[in-house]
N, CA, C and O atoms as a DFTB+ gen file, in Angstrom:
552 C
 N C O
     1  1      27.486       2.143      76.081
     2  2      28.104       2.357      77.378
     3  2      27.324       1.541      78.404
     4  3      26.100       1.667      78.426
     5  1      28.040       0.565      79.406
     6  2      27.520       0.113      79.913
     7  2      26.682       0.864      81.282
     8  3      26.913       2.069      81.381
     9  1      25.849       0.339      82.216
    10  2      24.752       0.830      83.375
    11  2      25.768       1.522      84.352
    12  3      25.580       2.472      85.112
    13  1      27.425       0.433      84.011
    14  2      28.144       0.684      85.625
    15  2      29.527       1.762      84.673
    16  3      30.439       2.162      85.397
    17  1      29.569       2.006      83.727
    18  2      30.292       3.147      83.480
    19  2      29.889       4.490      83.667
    20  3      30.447       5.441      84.215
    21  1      28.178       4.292      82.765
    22  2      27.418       5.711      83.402
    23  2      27.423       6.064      84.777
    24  3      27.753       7.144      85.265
    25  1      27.068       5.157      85.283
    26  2      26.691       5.659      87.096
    27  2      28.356       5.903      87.402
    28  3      28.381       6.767      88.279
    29  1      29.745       5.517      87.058
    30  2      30.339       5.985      87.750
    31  2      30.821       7.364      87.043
    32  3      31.238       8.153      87.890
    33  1      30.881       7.914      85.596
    34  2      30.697       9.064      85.099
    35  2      29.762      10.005      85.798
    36  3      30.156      11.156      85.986
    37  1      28.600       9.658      86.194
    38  2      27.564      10.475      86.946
    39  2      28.235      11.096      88.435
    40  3      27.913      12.194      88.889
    41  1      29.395      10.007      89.198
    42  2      29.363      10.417      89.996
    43  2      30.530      11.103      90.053
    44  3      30.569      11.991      90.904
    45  1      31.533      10.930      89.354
    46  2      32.544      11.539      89.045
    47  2      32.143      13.264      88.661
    48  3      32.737      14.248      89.102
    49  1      30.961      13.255      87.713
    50  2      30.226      14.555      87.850
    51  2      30.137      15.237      88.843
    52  3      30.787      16.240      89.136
    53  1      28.844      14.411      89.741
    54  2      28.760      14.997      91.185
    55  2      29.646      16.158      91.844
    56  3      29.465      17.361      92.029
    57  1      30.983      15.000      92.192
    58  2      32.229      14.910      92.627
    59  2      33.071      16.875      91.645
    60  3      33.365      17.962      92.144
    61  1      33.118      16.430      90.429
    62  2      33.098      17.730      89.832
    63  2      32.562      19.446      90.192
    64  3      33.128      20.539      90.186
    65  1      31.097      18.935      90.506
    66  2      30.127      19.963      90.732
    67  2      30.474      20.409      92.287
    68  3      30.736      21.581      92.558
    69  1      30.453      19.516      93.135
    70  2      31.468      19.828      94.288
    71  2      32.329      21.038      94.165
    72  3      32.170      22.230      94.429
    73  1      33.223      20.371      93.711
    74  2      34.664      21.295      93.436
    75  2      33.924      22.812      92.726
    76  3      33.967      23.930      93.239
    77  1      33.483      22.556      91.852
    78  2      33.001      23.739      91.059
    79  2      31.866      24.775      91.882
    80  3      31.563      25.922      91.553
    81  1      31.410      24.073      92.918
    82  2      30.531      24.864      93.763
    83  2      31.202      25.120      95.231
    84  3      30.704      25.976      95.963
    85  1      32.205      24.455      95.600
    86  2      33.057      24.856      97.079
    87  2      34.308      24.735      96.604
    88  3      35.131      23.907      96.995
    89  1      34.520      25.804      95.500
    90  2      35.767      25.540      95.383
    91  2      37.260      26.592      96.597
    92  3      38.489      26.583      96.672
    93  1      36.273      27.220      97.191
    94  2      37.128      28.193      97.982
    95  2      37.029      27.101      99.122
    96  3      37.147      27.876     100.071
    97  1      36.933      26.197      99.548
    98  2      36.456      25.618     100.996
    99  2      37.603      24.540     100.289
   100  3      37.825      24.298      99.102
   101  1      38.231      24.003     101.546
   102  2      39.109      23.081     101.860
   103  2      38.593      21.906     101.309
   104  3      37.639      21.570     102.010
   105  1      38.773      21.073     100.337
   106  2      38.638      20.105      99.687
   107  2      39.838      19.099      99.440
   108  3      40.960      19.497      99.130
   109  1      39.436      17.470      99.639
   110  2      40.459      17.018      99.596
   111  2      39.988      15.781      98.929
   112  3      38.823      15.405      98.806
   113  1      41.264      15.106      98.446
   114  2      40.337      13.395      97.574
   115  2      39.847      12.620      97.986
   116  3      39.201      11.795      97.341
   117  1      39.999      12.628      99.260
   118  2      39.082      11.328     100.306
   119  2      37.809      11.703     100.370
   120  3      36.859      11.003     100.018
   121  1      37.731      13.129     100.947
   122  2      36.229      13.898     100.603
   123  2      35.447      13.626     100.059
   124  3      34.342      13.183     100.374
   125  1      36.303      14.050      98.310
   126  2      35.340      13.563      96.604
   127  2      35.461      12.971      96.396
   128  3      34.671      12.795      95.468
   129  1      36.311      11.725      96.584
   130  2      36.222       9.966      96.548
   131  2      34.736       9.520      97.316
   132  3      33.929       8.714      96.853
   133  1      34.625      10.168      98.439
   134  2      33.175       9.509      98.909
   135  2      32.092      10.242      98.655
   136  3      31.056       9.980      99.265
   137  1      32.125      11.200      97.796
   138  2      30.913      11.769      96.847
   139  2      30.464      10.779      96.070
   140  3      29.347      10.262      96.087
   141  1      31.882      10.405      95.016
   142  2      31.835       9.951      94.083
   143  2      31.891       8.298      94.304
   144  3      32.175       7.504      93.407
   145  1      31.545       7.921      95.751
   146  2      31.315       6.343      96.174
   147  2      32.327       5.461      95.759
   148  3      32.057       4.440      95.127
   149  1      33.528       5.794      96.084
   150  2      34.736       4.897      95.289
   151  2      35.943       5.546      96.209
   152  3      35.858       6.551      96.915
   153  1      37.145       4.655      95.995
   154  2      38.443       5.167      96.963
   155  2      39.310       6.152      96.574
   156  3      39.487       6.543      95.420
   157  1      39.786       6.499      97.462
   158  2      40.364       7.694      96.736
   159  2      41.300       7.433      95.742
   160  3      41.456       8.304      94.886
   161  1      42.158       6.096      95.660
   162  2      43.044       6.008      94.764
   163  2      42.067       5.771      93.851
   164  3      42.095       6.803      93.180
   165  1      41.159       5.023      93.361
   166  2      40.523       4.824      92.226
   167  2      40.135       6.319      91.828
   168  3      40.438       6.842      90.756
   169  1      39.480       6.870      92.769
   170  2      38.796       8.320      92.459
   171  2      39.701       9.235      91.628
   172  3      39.288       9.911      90.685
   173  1      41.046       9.198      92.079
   174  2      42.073      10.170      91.291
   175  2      42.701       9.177      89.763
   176  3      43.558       9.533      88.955
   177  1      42.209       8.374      89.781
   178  2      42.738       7.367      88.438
   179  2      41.387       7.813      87.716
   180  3      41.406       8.596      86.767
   181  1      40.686       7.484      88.023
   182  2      39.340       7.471      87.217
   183  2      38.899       9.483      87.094
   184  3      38.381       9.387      85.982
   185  1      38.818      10.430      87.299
   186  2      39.064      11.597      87.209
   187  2      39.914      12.223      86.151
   188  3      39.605      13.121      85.368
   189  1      41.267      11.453      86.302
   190  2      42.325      11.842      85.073
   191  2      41.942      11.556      84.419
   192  3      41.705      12.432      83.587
   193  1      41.494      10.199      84.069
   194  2      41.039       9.771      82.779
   195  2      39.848      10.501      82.316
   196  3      39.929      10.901      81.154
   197  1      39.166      10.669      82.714
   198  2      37.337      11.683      82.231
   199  2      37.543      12.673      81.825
   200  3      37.167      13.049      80.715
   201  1      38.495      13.645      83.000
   202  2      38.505      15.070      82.724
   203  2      40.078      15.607      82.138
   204  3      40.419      16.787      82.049
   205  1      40.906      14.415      81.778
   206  2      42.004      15.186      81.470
   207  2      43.632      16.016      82.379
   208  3      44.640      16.535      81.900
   209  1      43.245      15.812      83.623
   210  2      44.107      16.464      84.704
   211  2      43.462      16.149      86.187
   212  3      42.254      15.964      86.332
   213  1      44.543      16.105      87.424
   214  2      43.979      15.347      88.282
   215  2      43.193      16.368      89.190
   216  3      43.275      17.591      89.080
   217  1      42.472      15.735      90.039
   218  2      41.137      16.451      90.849
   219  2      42.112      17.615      91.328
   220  3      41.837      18.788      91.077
   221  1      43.249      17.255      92.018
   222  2      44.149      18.643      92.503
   223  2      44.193      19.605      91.748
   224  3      43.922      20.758      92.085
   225  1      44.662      19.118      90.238
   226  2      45.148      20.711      89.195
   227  2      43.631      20.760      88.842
   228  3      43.754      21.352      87.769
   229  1      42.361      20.576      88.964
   230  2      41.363      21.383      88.457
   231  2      40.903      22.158      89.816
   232  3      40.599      23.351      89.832
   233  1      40.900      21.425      90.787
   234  2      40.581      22.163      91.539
   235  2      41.802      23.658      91.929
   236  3      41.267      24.466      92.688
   237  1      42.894      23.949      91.614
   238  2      43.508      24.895      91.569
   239  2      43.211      25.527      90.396
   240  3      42.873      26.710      90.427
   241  1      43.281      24.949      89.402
   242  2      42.659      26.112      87.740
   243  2      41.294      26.228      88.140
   244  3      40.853      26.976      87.268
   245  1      40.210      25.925      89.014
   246  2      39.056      26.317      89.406
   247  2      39.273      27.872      90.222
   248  3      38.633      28.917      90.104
   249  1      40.143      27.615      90.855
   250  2      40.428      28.536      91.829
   251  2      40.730      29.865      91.192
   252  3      40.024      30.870      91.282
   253  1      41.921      29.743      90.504
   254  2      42.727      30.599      89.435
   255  2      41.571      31.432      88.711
   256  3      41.334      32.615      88.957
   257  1      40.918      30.682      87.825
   258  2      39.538      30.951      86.841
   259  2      39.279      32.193      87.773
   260  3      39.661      33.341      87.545
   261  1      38.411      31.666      89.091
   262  2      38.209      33.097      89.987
   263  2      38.585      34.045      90.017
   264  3      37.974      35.079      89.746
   265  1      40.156      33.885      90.497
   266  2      40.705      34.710      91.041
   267  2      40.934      35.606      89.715
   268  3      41.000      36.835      89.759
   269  1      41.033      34.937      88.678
   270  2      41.235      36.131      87.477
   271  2      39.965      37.026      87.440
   272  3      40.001      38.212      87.112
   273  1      38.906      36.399      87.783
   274  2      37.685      37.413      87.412
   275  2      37.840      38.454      88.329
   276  3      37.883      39.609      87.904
   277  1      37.921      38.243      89.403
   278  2      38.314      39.221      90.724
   279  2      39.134      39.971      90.809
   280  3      39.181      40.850      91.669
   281  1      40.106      39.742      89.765
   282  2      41.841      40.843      89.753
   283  2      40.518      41.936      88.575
   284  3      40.099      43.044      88.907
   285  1      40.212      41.354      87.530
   286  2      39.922      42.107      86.535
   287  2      38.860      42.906      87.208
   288  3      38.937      44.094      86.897
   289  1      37.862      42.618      88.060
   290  2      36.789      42.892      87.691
   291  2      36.242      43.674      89.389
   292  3      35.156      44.054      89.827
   293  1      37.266      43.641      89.790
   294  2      37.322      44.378      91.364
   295  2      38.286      44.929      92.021
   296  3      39.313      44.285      91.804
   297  1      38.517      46.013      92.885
   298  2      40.092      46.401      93.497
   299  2      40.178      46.046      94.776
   300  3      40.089      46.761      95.774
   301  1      40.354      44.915      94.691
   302  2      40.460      44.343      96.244
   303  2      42.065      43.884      96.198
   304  3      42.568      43.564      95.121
   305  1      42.782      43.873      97.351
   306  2      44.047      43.772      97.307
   307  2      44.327      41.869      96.702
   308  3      43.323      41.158      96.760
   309  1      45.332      41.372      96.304
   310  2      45.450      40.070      95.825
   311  2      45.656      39.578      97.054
   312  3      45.335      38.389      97.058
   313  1      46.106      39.999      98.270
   314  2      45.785      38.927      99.287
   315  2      44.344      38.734      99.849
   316  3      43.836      37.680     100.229
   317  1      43.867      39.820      99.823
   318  2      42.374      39.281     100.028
   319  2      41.302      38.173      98.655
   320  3      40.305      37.455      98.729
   321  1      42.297      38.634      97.478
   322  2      41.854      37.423      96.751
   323  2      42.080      36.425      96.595
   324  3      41.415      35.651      95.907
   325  1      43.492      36.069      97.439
   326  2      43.955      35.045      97.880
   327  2      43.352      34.233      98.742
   328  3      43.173      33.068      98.390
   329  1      42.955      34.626      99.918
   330  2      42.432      33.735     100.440
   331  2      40.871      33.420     100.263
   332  3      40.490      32.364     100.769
   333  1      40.071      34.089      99.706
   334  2      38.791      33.893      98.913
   335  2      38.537      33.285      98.144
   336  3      37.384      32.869      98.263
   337  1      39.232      32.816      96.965
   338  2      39.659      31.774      96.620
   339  2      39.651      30.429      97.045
   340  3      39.055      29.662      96.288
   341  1      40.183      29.918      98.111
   342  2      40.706      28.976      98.925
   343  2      41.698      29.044      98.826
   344  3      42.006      27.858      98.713
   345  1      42.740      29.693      98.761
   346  2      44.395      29.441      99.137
   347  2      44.680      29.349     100.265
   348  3      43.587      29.262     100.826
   349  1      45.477      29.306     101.042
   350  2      45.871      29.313     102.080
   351  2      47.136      30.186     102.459
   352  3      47.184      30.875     103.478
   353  1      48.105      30.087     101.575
   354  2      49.407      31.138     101.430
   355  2      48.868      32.044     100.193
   356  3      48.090      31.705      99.300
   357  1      49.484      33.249     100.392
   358  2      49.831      34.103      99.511
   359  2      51.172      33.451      98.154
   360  3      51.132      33.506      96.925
   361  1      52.120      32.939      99.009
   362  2      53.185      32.405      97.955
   363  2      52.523      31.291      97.212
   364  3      52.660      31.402      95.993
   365  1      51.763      30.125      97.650
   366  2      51.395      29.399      96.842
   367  2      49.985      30.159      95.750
   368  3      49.719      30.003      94.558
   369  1      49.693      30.534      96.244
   370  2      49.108      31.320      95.209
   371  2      49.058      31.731      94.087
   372  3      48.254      31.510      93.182
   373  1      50.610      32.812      94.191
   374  2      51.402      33.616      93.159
   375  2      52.160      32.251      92.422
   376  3      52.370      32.045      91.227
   377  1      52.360      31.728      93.167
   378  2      53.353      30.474      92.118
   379  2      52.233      29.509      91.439
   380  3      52.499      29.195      90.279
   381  1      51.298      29.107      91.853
   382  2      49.847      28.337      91.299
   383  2      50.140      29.423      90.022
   384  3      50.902      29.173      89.088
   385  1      49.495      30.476      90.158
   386  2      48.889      31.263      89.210
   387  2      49.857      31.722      88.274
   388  3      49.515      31.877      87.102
   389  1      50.899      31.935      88.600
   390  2      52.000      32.097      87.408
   391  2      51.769      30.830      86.656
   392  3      51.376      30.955      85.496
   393  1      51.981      29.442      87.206
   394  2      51.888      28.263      86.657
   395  2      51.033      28.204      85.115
   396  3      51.386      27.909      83.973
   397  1      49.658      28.672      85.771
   398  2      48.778      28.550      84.944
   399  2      48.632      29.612      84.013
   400  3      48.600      29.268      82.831
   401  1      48.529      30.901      84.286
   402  2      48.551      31.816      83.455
   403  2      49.706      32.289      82.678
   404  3      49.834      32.437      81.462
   405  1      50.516      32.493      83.651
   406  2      51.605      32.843      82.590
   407  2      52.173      34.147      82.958
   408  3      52.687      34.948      82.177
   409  1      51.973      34.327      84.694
   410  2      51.926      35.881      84.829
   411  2      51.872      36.267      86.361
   412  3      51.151      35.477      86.970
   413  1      52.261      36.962      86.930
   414  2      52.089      37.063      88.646
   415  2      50.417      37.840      88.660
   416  3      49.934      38.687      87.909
   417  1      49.988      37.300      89.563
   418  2      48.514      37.962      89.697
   419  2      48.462      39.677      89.436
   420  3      47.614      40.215      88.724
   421  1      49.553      40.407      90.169
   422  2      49.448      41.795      89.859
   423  2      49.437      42.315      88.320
   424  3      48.609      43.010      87.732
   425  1      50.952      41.583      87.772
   426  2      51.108      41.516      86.164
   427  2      50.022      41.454      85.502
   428  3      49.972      42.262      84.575
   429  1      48.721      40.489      85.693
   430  2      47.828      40.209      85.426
   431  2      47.216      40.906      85.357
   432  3      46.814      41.284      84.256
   433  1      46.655      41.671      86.964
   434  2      45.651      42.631      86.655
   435  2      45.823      43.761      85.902
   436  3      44.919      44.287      85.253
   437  1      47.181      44.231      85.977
   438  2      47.795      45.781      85.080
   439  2      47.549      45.429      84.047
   440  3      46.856      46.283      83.493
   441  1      47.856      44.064      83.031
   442  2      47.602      43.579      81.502
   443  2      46.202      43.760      81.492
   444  3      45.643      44.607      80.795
   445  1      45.599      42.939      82.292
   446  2      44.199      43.113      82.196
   447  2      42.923      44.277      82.091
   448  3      41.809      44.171      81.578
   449  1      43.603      45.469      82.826
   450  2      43.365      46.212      83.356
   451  2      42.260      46.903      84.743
   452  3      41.792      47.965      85.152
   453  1      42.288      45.633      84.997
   454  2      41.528      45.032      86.192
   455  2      41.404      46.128      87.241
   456  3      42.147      47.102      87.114
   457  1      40.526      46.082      88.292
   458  2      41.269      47.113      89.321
   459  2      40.845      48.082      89.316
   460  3      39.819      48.305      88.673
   461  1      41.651      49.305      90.239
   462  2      41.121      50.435      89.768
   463  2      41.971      51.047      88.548
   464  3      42.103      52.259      88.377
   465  1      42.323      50.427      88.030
   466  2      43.045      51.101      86.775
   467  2      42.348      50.858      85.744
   468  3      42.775      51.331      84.691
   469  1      41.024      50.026      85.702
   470  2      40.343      49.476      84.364
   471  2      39.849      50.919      83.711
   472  3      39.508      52.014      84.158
   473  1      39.997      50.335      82.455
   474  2      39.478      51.673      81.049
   475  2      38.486      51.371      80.721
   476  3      38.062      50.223      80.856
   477  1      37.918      52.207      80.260
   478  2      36.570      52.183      79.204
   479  2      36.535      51.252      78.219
   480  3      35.523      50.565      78.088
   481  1      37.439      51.119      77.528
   482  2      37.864      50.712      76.466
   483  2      37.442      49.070      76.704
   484  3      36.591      48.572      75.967
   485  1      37.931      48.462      77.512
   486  2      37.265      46.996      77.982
   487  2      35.962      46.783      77.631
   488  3      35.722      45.790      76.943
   489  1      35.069      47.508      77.960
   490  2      33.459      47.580      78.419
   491  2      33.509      47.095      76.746
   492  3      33.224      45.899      76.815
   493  1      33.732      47.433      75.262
   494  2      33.257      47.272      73.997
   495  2      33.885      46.040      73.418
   496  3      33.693      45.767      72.234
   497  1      34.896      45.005      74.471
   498  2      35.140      43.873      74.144
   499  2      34.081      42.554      74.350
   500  3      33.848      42.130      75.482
   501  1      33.479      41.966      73.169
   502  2      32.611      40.871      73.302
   503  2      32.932      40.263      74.539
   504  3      34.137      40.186      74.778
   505  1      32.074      39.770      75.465
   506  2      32.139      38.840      76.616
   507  2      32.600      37.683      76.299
   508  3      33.337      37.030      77.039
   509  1      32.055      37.175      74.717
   510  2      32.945      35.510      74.612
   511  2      34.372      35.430      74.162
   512  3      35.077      34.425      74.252
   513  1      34.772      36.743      73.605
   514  2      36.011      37.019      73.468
   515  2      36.996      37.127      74.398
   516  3      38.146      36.692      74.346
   517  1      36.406      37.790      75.318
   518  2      37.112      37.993      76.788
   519  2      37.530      36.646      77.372
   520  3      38.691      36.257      77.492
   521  1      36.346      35.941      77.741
   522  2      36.050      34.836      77.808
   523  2      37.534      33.994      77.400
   524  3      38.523      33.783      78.102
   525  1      37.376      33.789      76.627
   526  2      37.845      32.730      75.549
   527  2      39.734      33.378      75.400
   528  3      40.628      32.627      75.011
   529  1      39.920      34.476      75.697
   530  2      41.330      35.177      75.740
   531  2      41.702      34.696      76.947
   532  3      42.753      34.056      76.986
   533  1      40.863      34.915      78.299
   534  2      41.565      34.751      79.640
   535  2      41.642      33.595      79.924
   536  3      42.604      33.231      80.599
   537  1      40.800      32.789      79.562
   538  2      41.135      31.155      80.318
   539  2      42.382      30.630      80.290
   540  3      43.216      30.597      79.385
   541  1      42.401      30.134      81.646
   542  2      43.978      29.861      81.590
   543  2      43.821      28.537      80.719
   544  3      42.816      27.891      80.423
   545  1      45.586      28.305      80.316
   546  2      45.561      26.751      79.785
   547  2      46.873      25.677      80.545
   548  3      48.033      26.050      80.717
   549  1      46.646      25.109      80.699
   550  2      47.205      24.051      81.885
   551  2      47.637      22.770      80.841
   552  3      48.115      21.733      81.301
């Protein structure tokens, strides 16, 4: 691999870790284009290609990821997990997250049993199992 593929993989990282660390905060490609020292059209060409899907849909399945831990794992109403997250609407939200999961956020938490409705019964499921069941797939 050449000096100038690594360094731009590195920054494309960066650019990643961004998203993965502000992912509730307003983020946009011009932003992580100048993380990642390159234009934004290159930035969203070069992104697809590395990671598979563009900076937009990870940064929404970033979001999602959350918001599932938060339906399951707290009883806070879904609009307050809505916008904690970074959403901005409630409707885009519910339609994001159906997208990805497969399910309206509430649907979700009742399957899940998230909430205040969670059972005992959860607590004796392996964590990498859990894990590895909820991730959404896109």
């Amino acid at each position: 691999m050449s000096r100038a593929v690594e360094e731009s993989n590195r920054n494309l990282l960066r650019a990643r870790d961004a998203m993965d660390r502000c992912y509730a905060q307003p983020l946009d490609v011009p932003a992580l284009a100048r993380i990642a020292h390159v234009s934004p059209a290159h930035f969203s060409r070069t992104f697809r290609a590395a990671f598979g899907e563009t900076p937009h849909r990870y940064l929404q399945r970033r979001r999602v990821e959350r918001a599932m831990f938060l339906l399951r794992e707290t009883d806070h109403p879904v609009t307050e997990i809505c916008h904690a997250v970074g959403f901005g609407s409630l409707g885009t939200f519910s339609r994001t997250f159906r997208d990805i999961v497969g399910r309206s956020p509430r649907a979700y938490r009742r399957e899940a049993g998230g909430g205040a409705s969670r059972s005992q019964g959860a607590a004796y499921v392996s964590t990498c199992f859990t894990m590895a069941w909820t991730r959404p797939r896109s």
